[in-house]
MIVEX-36238 format. One line per field, with one value per residue: residue number from 0; residue in one letter; chain; x, z, y of N, C-alpha, C, O, CB in turn. Coordinates in steps of 0.2 Angstrom, whole numbers, m for minus. Each point is the difference from the previous one (the first is absolute). Glycine has a CB too. Example, Ala and Ser with C-alpha at 12.3 -4.5 7.8 and 13.67 -1.06 7.14 Angstrom:
i <- 0|1
aa <- a|s
ch <- A|A
nxx <- 66|7
nzz <- 39|m10
nyy <- m28|11
caxx <- m4|4
cazz <- 0|1
cayy <- 6|6
cxx <- 4|m4
czz <- 0|3
cyy <- 6|5
oxx <- 5|3
ozz <- 3|1
oyy <- m1|6
cbxx <- m14|3
cbzz <- 3|m11
cbyy <- m5|m9
% end
This chain:
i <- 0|1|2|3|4|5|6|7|8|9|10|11|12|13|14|15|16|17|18|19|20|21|22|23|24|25|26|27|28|29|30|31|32|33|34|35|36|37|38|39|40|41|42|43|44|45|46|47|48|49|50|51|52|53|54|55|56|57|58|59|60|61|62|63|64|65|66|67|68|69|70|71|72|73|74|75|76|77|78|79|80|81|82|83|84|85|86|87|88|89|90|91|92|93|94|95|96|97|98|99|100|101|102|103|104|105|106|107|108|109|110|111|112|113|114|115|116|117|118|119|120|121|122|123|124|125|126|127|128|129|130|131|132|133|134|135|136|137|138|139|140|141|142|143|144|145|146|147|148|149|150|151|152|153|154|155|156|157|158|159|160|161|162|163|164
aa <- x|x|x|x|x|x|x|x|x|x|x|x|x|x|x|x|x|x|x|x|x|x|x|x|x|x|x|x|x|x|x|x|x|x|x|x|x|x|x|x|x|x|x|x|x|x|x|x|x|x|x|x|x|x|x|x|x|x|x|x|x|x|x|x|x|x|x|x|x|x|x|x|x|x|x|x|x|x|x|x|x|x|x|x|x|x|x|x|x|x|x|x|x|x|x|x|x|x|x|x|x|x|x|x|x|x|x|x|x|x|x|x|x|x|x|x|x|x|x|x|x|x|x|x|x|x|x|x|x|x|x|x|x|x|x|x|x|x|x|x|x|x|x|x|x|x|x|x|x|x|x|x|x|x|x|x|x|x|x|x|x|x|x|x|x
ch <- A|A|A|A|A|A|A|A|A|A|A|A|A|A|A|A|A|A|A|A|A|A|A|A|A|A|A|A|A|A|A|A|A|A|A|A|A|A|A|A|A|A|A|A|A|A|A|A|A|A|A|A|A|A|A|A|A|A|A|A|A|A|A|A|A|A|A|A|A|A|A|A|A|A|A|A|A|A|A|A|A|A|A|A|A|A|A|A|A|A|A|A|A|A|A|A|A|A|A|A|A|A|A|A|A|A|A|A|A|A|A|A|A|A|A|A|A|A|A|A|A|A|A|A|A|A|A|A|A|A|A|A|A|A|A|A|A|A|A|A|A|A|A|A|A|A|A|A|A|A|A|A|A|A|A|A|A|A|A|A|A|A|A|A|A
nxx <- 4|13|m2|m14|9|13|m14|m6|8|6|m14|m1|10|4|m7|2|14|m12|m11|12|6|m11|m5|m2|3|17|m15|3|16|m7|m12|15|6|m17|m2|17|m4|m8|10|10|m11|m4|20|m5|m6|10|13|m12|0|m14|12|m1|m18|2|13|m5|m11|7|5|m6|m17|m2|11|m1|m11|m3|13|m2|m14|10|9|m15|m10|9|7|m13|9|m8|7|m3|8|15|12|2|8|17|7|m5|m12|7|14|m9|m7|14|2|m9|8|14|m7|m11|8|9|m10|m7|9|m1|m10|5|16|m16|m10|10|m5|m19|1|0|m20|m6|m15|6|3|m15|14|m1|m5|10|m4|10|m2|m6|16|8|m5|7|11|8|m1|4|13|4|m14|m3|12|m6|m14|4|1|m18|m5|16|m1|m18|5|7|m10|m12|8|2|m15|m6|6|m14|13|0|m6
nzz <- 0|m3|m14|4|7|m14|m12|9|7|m12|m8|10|m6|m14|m2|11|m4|m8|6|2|m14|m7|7|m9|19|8|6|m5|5|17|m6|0|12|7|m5|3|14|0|m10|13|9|m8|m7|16|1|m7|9|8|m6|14|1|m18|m2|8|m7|m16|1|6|m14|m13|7|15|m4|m16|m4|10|m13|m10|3|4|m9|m9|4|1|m12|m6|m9|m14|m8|m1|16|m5|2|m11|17|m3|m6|18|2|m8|15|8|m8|2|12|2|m2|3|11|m5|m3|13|7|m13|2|11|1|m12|17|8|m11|10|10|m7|3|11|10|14|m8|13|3|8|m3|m20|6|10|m4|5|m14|m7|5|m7|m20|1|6|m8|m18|m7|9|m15|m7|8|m11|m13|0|9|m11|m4|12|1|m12|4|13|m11|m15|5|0|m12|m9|16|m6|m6|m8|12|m14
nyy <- m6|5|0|9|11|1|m4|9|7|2|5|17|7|m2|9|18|m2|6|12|13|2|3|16|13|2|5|m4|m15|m1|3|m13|m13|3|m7|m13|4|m2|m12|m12|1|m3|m14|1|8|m15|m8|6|m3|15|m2|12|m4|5|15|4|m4|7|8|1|m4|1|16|13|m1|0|11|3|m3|14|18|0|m1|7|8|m4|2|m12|6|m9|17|1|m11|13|m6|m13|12|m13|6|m16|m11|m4|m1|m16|m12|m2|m5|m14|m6|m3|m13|m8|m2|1|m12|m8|4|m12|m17|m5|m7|m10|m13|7|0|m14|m4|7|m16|5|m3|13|5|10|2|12|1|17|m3|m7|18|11|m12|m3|15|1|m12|1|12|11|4|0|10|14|m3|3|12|5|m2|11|13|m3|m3|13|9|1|6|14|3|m5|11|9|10|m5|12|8
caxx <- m4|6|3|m4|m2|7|m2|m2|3|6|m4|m3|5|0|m5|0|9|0|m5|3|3|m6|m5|1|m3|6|m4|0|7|1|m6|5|8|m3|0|6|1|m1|4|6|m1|m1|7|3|m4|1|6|0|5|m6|1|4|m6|m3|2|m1|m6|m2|6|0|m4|m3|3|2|m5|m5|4|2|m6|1|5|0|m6|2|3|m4|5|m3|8|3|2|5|8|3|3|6|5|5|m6|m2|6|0|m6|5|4|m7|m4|6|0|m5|3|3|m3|0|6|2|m5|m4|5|1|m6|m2|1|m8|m1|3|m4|m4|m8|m1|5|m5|4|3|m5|2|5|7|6|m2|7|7|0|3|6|6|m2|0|0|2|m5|m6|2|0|m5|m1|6|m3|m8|2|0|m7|m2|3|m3|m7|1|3|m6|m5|2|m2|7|2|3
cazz <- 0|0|m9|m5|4|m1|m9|m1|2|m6|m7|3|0|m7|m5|0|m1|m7|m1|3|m6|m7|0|m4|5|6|5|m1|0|9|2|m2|5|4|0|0|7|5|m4|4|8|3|1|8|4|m1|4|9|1|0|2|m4|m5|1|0|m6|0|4|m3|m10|m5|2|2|m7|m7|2|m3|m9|m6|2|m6|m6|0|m1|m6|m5|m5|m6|m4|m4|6|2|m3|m5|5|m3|m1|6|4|m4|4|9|1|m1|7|5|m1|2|9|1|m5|6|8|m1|1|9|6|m5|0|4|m1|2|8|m2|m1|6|3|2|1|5|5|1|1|m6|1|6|1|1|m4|m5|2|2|m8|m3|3|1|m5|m7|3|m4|m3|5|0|m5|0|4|m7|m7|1|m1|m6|m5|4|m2|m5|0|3|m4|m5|3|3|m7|m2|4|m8
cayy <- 6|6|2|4|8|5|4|6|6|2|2|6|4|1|1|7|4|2|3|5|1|0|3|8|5|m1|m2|m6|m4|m1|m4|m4|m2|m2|m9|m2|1|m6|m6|m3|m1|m6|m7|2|m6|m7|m2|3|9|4|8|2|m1|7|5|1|4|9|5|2|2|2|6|2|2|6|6|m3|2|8|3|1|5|7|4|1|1|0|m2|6|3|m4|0|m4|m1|0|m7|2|m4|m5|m2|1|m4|m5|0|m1|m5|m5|1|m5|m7|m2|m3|m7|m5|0|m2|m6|m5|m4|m1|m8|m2|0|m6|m7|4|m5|3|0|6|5|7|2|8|4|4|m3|m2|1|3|1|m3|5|3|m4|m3|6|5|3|2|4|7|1|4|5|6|1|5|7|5|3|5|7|0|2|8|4|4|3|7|6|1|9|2
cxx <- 4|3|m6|m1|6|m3|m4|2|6|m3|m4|6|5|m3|m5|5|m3|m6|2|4|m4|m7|1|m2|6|m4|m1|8|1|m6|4|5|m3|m3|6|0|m3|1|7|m2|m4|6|3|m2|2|8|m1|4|m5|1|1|m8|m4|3|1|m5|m2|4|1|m6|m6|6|1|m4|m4|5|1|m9|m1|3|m4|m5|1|4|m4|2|m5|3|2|2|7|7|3|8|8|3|3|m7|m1|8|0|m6|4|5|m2|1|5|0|m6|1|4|m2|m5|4|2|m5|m3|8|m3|m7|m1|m2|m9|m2|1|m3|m6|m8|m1|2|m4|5|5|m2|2|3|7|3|m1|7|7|0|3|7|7|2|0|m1|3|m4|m6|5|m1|m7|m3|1|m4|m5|2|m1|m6|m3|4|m2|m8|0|1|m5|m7|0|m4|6|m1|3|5
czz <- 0|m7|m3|2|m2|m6|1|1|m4|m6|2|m2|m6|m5|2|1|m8|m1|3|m5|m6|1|1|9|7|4|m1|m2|8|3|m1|5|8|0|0|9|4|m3|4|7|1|m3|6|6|m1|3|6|3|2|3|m6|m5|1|0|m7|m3|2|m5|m6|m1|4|m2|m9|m6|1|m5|m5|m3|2|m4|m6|m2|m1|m4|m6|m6|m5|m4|m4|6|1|m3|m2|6|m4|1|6|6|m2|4|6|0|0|6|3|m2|0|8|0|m2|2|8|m2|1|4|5|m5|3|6|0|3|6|0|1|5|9|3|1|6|5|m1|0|m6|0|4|m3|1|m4|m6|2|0|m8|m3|2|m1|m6|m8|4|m4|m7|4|0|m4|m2|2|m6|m3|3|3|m4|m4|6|m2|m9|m1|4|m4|m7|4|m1|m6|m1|1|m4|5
cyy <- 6|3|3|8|4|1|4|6|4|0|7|6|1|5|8|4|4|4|9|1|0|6|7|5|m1|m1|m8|m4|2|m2|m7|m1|m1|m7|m3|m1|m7|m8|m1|m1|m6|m5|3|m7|m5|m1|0|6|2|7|1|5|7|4|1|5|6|3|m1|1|4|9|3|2|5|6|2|4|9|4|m1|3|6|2|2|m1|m2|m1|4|4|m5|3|m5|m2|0|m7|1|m6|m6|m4|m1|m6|m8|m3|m3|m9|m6|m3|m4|m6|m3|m2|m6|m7|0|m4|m7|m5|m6|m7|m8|m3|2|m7|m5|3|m4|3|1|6|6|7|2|7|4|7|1|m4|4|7|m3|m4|8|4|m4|m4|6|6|5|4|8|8|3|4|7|6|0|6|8|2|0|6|8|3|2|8|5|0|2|8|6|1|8|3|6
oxx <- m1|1|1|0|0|m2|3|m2|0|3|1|0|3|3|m3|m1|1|m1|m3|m4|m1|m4|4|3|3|4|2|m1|4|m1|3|1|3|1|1|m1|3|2|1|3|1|m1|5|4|1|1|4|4|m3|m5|m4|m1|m2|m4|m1|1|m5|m3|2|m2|m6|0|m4|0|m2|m1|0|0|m1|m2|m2|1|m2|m1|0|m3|m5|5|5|m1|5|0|0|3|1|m2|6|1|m1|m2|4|0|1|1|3|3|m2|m1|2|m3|0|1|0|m1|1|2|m5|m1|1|m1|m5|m3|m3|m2|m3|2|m5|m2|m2|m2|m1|m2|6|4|0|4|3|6|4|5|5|6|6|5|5|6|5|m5|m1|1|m3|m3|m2|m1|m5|m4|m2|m1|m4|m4|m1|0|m3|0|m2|m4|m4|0|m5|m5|m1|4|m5|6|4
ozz <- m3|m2|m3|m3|m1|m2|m3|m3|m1|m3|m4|m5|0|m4|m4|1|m2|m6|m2|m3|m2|m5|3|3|m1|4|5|m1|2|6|5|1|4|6|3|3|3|4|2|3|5|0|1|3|5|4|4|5|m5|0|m3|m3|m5|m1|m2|m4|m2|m2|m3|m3|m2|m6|m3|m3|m6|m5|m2|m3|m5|m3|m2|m4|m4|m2|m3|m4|1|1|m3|m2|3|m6|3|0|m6|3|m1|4|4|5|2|5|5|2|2|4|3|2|4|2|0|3|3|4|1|4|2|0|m1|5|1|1|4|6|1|4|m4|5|2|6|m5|m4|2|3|m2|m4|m4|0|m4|m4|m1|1|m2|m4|1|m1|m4|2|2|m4|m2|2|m1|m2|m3|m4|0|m1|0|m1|m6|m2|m1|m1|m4|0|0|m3|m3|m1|m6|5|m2|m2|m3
oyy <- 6|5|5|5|6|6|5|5|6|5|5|3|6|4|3|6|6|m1|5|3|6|0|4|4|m6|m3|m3|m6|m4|1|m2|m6|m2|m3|m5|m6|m5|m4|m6|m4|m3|m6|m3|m4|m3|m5|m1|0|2|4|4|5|4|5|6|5|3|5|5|5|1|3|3|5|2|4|5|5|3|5|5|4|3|6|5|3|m4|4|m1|6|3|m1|m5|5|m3|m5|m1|m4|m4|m4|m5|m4|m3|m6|m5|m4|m5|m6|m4|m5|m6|m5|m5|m4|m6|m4|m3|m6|m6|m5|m3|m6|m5|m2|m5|m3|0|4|5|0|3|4|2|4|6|m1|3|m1|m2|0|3|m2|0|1|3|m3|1|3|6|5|5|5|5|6|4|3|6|6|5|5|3|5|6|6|4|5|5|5|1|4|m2|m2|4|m2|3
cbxx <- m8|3|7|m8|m6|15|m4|m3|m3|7|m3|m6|m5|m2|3|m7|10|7|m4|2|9|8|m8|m10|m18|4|m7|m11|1|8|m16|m4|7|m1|m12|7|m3|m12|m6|4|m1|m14|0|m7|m10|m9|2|m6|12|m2|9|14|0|m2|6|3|3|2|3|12|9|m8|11|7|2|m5|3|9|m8|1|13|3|m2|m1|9|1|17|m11|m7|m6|m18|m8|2|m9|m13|2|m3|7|m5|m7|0|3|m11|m1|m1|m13|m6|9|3|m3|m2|4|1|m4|2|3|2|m8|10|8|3|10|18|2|6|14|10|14|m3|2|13|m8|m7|m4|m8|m1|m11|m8|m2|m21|m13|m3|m19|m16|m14|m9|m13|m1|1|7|7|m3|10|9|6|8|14|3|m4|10|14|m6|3|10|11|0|9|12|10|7|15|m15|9|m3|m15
cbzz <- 9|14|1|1|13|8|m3|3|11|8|m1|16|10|7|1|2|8|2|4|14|7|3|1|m21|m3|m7|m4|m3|m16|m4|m10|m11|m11|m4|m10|m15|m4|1|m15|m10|m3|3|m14|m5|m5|m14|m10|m3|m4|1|16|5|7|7|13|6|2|16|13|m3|m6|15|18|7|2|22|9|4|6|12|7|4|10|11|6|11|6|1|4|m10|2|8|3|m14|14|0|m12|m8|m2|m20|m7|m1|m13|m12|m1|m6|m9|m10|0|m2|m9|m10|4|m11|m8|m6|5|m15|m3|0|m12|m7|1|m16|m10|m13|m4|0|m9|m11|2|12|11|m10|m1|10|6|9|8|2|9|15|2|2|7|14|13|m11|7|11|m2|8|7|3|2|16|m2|m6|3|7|5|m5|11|13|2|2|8|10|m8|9|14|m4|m7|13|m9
cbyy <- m12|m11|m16|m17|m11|m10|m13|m12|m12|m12|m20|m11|m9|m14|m19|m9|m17|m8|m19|m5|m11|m14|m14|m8|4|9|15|10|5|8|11|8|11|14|4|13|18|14|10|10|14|9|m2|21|7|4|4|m12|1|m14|m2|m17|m18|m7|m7|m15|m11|m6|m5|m12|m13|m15|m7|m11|m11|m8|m7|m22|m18|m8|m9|m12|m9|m7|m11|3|2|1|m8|m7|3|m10|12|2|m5|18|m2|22|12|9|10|19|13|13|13|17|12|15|16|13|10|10|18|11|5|17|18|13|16|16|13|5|10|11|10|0|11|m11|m9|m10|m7|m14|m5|m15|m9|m10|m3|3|m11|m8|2|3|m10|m1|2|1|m11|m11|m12|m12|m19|m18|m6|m15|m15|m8|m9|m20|m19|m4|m4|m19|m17|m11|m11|m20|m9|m6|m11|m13|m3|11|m15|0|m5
% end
């Protein structure tokens, strides 16, 4: 019963990845990352990650996407109003994405140890191991990732800012 519950779960999440990419309206591509969102959380539940499942849910497909759908609303974007994006951003975007593409592979090296992970074992989900995995295991990932979402933080800033003539 479990395999059927991951197929569907992973075909879910698939298939509103790609919806979020393919879809013309942006309200409806942050309607889509929000079934995304809850799809991974219930592969959170099946590992028996369940803080991981809620924290999942409070904090991306609640907090975040409220924020995601406010920004868009509020911008109003129109694609004869969109700027033509310089080779200095298209670079930085590249960058970006690398840095994710490592902290992926970083945090996938360990995936065997997943695998060999006994159902039986109730305190997998725990907090305290769920800490000392990250911190002692993928920790280099886990900085990594820190560093990326600064420099979106600080990026999000400096295209915020008005330009001071």
């Amino acid at each position: 019963m479990t395999l059927y519950i991951f197929y569907f779960l992973s075909f879910l999440a698939v298939l509103s990845a790609f919806m979020v990419v393919y879809s013309k309206n942006p309200v409806h591509s942050v309607l889509y990352l929000i079934v995304t969102f809850f799809a991974i959380a219930g592969h959170y539940i099946l590992l028996n990650a369940q803080f991981l499942a809620a924290v999942h849910v409070i904090v991306y497909a609640g907090a975040i996407m409220v924020l995601f759908l406010y920004v868009i609303m509020m911008l109003n974007l129109n694609q004869e109003t969109e700027p033509h994006k310089s080779n200095y951003l298209k670079l930085a975007a590249t960058v970006a994405g690398g840095i994710f593409m490592i902290v992926l592979i970083g945090s996938l090296k360990g995936v065997e140890k997943i695998e060999n992970l006994n159902a039986a074992n109730q305190s997998a989900g725990l907090i305290k191991n769920l800490g000392q995995v990250l911190y002692r295991d993928y920790m280099l990932p886990f900085e990594m990732a820190s560093i990326l979402f600064l420099a979106a933080m600080v990026g999000a800033v400096m295209l915020g800012k008005n330009e001071l003539k």
